[in-house]
C-alpha positions as CSV (number, residue, x, y, z in Angstrom):
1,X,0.0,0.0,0.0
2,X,1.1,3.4,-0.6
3,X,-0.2,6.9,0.4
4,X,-0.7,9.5,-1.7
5,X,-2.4,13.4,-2.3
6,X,-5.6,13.5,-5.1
7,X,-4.0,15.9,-7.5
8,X,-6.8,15.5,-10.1
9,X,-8.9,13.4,-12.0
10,X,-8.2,11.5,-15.3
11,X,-10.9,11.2,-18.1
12,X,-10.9,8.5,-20.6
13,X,-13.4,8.5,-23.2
14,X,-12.7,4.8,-23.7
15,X,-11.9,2.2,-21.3
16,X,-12.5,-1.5,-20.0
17,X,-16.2,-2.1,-18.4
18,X,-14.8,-2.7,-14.9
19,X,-14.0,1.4,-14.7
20,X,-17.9,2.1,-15.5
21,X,-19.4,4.5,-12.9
22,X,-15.4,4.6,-11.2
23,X,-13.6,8.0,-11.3
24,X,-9.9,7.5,-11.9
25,X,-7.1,10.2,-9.4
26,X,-4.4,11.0,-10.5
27,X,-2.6,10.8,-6.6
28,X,0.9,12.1,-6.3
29,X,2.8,9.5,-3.3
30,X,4.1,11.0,-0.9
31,X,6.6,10.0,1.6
32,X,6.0,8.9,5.5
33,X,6.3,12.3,6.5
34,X,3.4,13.9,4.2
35,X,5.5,15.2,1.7
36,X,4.8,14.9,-2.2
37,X,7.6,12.5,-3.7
38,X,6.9,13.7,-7.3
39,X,5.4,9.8,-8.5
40,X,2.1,10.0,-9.6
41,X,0.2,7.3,-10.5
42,X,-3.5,6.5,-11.9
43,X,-5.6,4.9,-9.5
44,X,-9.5,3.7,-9.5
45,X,-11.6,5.6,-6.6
46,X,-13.8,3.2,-4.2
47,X,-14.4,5.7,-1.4
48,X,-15.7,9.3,-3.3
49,X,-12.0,10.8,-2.4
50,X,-11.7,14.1,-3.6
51,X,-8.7,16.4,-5.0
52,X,-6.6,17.5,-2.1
53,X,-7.6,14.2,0.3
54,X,-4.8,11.8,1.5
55,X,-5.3,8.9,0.4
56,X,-5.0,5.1,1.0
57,X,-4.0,3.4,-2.2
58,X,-3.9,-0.2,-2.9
59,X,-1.1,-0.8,-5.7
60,X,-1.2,-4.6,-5.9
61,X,-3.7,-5.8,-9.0
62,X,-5.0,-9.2,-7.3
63,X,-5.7,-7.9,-4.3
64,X,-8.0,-4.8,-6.0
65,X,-9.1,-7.3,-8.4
66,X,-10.3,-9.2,-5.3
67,X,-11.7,-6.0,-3.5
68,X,-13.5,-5.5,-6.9
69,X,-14.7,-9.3,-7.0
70,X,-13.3,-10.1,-10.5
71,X,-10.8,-12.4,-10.7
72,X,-9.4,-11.2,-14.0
73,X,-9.8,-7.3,-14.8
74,X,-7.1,-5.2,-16.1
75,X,-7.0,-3.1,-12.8
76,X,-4.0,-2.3,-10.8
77,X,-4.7,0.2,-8.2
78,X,-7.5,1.3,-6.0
79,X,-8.3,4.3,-3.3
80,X,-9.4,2.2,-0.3
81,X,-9.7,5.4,2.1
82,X,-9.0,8.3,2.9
83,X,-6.2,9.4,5.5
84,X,-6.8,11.6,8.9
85,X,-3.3,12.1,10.2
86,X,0.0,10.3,9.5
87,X,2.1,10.1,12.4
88,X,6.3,9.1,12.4
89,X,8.3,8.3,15.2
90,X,11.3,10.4,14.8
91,X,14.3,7.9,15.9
């Protein structure tokens, strides 16, 4: 799992049947502190995040195919919440 900031969405005007009703973010990751690492990537939204939420994203494509309840799909990554606070132990 990675964490990441909504930076926008992505419109396709064609694309497989399991992103039907799905928005797609673009997330930028960011690092344990909170801080934008400059890596987007594309994922599928479960939750109704918004641009500017931290999210929760799920980067592994069996387990969001199995979240999704397909076992094949060409999906990778899903928002599976949103994130309140990140806290770090500084050593």
């Amino acid at each position: 799992m990675k964490i990441g900031r909504v930076a926008g969405t992505v419109v396709s005007t064609i694309s497989a049947s399991i992103f039907d009703g799905r928005k797609l973010l673009l997330c930028d990751i960011v690092s344990p502190g909170g801080e934008p690492t400059g890596d987007y990537t594309i994922a599928a939204d479960t939750i109704d995040a918004g641009v500017g939420d931290t999210v929760l994203i799920l980067d592994e494509g069996s387990s969001a195919r199995h979240i999704l309840g397909k076992t094949v799909a060409p999906i990778r990554a899903l928002v599976v919440g949103i994130v309140d606070e990140i806290d770090v132990e500084q050593p």
